[in-house]
DOGU-899084 format. One record per atom (N, C-alpha, C): residue in one letter; atom name; x, y, z; residue number from 1. Coordinates in pm, 1 decimal. Layout:
BEGIN
+--------+-------+----------+----------+----------+-----+
: residu : atome :        u :        v :        w : num :
+--------+-------+----------+----------+----------+-----+
:      A :    CA :        X :        Y :        Z : NUM :
...
+--------+-------+----------+----------+----------+-----+
***
This chain:
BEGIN
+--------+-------+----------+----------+----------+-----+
: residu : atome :        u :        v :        w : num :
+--------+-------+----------+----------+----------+-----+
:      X :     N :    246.5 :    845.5 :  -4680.0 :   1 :
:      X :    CA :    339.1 :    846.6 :  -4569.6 :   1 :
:      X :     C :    315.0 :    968.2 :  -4479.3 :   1 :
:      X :     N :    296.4 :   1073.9 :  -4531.1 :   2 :
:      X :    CA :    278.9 :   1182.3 :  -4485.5 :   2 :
:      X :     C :    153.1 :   1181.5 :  -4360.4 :   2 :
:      X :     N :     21.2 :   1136.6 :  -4425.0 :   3 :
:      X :    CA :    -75.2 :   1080.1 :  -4353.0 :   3 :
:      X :     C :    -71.9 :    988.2 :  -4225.3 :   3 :
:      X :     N :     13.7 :    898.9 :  -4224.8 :   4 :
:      X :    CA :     57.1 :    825.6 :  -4163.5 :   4 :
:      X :     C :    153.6 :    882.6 :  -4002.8 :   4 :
:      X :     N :    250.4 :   1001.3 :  -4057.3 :   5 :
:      X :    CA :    298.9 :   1083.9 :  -3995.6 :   5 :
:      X :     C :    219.8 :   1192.4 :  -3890.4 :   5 :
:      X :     N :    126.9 :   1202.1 :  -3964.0 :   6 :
:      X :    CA :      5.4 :   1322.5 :  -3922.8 :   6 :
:      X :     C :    -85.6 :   1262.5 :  -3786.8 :   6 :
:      X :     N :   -110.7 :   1141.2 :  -3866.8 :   7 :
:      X :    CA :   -171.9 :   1078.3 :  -3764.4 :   7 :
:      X :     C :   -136.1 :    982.1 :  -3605.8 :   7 :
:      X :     N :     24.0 :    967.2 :  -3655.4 :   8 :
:      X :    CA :     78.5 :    965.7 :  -3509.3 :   8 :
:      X :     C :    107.5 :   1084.7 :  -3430.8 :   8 :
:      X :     N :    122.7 :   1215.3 :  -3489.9 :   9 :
:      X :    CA :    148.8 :   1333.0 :  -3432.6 :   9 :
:      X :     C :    -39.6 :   1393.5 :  -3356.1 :   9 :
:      X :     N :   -150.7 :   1338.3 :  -3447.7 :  10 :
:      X :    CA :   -271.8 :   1339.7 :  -3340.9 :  10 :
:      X :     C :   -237.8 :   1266.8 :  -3242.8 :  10 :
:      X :     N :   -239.4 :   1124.5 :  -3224.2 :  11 :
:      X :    CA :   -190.9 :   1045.9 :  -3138.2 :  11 :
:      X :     C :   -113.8 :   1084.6 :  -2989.3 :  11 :
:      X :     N :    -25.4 :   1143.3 :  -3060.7 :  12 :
:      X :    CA :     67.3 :   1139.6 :  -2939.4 :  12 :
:      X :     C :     32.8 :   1311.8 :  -2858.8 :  12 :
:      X :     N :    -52.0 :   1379.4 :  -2951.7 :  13 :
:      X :    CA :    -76.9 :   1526.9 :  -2874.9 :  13 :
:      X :     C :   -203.9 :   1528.8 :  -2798.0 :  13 :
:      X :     N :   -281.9 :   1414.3 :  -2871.2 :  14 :
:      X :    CA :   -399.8 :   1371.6 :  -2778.3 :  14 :
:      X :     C :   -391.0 :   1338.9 :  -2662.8 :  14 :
:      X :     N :   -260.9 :   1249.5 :  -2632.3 :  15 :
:      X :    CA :   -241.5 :   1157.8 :  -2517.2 :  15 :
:      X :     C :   -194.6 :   1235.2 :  -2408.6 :  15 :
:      X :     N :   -127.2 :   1325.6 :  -2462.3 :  16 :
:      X :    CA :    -29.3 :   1426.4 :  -2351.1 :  16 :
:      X :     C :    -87.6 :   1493.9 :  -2272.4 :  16 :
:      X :     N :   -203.6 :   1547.8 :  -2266.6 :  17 :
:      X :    CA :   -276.2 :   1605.9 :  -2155.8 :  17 :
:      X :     C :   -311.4 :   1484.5 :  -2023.0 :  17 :
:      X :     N :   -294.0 :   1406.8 :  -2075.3 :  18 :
:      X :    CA :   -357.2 :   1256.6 :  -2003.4 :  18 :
:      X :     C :   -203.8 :   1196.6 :  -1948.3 :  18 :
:      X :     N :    -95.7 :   1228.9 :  -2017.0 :  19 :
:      X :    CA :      5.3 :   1179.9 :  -1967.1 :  19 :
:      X :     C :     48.3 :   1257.6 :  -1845.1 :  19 :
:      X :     N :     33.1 :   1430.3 :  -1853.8 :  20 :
:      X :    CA :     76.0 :   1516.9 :  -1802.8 :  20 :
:      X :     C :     28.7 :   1470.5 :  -1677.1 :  20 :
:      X :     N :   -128.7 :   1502.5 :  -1695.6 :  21 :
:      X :    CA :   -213.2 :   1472.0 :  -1553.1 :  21 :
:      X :     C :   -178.0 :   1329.8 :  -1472.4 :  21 :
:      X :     N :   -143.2 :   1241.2 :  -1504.0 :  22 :
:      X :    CA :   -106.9 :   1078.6 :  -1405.9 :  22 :
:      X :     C :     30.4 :   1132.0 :  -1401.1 :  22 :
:      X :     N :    162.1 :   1215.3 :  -1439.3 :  23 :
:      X :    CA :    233.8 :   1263.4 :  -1409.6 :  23 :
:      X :     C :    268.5 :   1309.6 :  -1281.6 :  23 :
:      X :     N :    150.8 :   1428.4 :  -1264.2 :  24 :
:      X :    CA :     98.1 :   1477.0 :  -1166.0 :  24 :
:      X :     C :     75.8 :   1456.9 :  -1038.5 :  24 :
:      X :     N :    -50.1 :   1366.6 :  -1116.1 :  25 :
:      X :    CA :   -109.3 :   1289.8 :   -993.5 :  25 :
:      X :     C :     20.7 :   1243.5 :   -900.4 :  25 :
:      X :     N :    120.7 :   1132.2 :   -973.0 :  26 :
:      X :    CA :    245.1 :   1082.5 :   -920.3 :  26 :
:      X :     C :    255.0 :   1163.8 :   -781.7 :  26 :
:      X :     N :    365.2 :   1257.1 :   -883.7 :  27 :
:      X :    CA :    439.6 :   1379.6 :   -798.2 :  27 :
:      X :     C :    349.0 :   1376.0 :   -683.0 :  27 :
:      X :     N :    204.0 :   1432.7 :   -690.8 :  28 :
:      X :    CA :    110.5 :   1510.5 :   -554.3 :  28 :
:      X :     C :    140.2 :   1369.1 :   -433.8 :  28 :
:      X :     N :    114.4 :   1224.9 :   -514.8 :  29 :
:      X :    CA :     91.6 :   1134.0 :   -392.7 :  29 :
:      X :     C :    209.1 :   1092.3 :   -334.4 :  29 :
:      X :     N :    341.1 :   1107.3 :   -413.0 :  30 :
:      X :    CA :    496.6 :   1098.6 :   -326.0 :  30 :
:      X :     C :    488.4 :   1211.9 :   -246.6 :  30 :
:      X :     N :    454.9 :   1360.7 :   -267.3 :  31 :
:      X :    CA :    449.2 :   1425.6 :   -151.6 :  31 :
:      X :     C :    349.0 :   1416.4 :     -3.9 :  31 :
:      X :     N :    236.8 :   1359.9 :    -49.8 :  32 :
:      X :    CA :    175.5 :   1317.1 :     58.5 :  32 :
:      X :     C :    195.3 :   1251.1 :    127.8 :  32 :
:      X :     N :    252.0 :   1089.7 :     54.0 :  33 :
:      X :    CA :    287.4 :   1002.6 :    162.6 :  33 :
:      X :     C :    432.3 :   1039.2 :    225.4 :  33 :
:      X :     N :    505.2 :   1147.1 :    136.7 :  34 :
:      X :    CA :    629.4 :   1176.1 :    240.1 :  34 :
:      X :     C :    574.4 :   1243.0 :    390.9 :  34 :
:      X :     N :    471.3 :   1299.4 :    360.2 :  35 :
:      X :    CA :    430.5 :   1384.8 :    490.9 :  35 :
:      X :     C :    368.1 :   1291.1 :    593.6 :  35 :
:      X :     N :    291.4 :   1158.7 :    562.7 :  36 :
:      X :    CA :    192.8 :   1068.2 :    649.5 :  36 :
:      X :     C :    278.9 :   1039.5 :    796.2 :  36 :
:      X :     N :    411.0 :   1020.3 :    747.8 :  37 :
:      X :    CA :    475.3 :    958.9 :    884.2 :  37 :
:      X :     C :    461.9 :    997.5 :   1026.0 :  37 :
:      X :     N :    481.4 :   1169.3 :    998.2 :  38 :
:      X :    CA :    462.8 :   1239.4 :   1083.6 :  38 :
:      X :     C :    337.8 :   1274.9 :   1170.7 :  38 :
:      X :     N :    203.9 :   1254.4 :   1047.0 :  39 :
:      X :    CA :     92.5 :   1313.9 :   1088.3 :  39 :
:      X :     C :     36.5 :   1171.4 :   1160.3 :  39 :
:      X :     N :     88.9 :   1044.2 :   1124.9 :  40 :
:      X :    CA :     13.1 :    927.5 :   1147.3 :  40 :
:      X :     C :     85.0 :    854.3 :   1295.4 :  40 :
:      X :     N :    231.9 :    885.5 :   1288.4 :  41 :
:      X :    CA :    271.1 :    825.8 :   1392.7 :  41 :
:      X :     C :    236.3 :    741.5 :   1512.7 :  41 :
:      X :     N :    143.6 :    812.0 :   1598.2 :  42 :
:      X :    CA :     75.3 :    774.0 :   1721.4 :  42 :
:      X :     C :     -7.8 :    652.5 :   1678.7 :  42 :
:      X :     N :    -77.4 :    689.6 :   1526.7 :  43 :
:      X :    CA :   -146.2 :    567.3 :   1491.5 :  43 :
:      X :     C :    -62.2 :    432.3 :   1441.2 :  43 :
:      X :     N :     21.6 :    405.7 :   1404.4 :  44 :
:      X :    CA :    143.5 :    357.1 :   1392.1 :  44 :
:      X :     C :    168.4 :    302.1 :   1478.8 :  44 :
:      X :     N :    236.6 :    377.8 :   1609.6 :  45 :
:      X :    CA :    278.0 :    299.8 :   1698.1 :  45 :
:      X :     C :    151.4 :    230.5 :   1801.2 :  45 :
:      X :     N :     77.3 :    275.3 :   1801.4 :  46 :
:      X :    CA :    -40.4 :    162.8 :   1850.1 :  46 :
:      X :     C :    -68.0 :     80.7 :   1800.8 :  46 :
:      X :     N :    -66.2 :     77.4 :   1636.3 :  47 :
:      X :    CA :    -66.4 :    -66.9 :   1592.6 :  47 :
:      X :     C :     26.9 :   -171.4 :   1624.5 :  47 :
:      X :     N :    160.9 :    -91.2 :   1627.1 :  48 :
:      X :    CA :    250.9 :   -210.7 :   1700.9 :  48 :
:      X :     C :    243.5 :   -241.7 :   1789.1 :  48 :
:      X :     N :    218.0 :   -161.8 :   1901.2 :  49 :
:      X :    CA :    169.8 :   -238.4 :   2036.7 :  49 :
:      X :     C :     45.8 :   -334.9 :   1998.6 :  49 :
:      X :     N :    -41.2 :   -336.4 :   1930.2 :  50 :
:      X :    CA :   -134.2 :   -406.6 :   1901.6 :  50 :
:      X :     C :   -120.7 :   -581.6 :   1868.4 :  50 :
:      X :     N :    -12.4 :   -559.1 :   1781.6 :  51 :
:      X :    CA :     89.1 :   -652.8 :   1669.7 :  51 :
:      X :     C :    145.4 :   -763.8 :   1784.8 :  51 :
:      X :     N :    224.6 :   -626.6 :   1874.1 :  52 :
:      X :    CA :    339.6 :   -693.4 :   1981.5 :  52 :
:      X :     C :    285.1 :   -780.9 :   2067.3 :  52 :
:      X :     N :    146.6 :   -733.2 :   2105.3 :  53 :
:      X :    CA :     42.4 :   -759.6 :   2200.8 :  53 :
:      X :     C :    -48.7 :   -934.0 :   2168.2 :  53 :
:      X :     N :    -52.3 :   -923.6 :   2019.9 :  54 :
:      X :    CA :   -118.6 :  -1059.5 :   1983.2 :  54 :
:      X :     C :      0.0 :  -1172.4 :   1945.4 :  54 :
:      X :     N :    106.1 :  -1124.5 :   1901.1 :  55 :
:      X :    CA :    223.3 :  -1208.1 :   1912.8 :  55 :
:      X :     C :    237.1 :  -1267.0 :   2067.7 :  55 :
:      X :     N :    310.6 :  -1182.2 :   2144.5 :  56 :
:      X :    CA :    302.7 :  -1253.7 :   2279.9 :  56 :
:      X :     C :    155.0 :  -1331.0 :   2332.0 :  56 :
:      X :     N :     63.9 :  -1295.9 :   2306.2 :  57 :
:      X :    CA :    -76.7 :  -1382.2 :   2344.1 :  57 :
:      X :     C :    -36.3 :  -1519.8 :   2235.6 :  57 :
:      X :     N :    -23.4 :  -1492.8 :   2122.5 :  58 :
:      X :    CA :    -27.7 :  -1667.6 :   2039.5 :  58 :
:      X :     C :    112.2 :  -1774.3 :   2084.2 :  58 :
:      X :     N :    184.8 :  -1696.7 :   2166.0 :  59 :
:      X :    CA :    314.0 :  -1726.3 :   2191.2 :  59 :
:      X :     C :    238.6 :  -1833.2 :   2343.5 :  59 :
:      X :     N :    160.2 :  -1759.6 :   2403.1 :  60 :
:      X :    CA :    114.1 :  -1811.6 :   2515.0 :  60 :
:      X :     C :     58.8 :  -1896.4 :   2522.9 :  60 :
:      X :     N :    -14.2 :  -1909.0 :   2428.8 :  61 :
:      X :    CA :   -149.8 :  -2008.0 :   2369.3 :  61 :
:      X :     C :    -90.2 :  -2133.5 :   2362.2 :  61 :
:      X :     N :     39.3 :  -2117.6 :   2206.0 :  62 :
:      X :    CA :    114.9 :  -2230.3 :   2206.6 :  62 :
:      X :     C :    144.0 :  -2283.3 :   2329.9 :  62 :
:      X :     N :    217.3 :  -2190.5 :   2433.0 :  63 :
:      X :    CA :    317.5 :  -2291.7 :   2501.3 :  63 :
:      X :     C :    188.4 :  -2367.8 :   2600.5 :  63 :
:      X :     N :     92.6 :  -2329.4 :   2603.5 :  64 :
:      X :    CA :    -15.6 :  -2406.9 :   2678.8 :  64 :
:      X :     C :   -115.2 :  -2510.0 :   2625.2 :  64 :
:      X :     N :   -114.9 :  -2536.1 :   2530.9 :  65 :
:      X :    CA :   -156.6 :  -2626.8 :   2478.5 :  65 :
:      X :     C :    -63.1 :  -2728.0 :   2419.2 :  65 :
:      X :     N :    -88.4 :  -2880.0 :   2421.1 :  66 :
:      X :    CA :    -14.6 :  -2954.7 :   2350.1 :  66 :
:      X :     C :    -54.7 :  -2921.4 :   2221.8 :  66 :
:      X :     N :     93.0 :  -2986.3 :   2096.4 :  67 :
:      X :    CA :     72.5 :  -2990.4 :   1998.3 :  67 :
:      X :     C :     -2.3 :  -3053.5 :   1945.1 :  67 :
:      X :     N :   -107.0 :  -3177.1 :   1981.4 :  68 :
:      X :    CA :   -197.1 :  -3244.5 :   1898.2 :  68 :
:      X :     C :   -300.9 :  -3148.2 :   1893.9 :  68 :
:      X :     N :   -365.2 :  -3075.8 :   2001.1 :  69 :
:      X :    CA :   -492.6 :  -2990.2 :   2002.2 :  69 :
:      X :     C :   -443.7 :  -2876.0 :   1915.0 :  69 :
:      X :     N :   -343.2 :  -2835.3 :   1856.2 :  70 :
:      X :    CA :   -364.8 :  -2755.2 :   1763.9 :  70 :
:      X :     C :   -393.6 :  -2751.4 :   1595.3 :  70 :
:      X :     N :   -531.1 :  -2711.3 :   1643.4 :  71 :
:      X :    CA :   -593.7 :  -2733.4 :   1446.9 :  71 :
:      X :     C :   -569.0 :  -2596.8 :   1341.2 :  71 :
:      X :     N :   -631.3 :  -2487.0 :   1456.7 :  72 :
:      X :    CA :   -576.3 :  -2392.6 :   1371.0 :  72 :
:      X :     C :   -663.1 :  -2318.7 :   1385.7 :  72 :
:      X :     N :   -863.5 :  -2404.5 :   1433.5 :  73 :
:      X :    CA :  -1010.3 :  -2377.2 :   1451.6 :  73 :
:      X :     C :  -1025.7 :  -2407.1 :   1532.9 :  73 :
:      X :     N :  -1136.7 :  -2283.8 :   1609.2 :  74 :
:      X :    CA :  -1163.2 :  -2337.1 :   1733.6 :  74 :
:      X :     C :  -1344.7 :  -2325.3 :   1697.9 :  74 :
:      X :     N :  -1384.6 :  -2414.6 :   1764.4 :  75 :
:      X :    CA :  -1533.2 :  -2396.1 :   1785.7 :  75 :
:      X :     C :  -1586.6 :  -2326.0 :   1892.9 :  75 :
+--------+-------+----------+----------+----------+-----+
***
């Protein structure tokens, strides 16, 4: 029994350096992405204009074409 004891106590002291570190890791990448918002912004909002920009174009598309010509492919 004792053995048995011993050898979950390797186990679990082995693992802990390995637990510590993805611990870590965690913590470092919640602080990073708390910071992205700020640093990325401009890139952000150009994508939405981007977004906003192909929405209103497929919006256009539809209303100009009848519904039978739409396949989905164009050649």
């Amino acid at each position: 029994m004792a053995a048995m004891v011993a050898s979950g106590y390797d186990i679990l002291t082995s693992l802990l350096p390995f637990v510590l570190l993805f611990g870590f890791w965690i913590f470092l990448m919640k602080n990073v992405r708390g910071r992205l918002p700020t640093q990325y912004q401009p890139l952000v909002d150009k994508l939405e204009e981007i977004r906003a920009e192909l929405e209103r174009l497929r919006k256009a598309v539809e209303a100009r074409e009848p519904e039978a010509d739409r396949s989905g492919f164009r050649s």
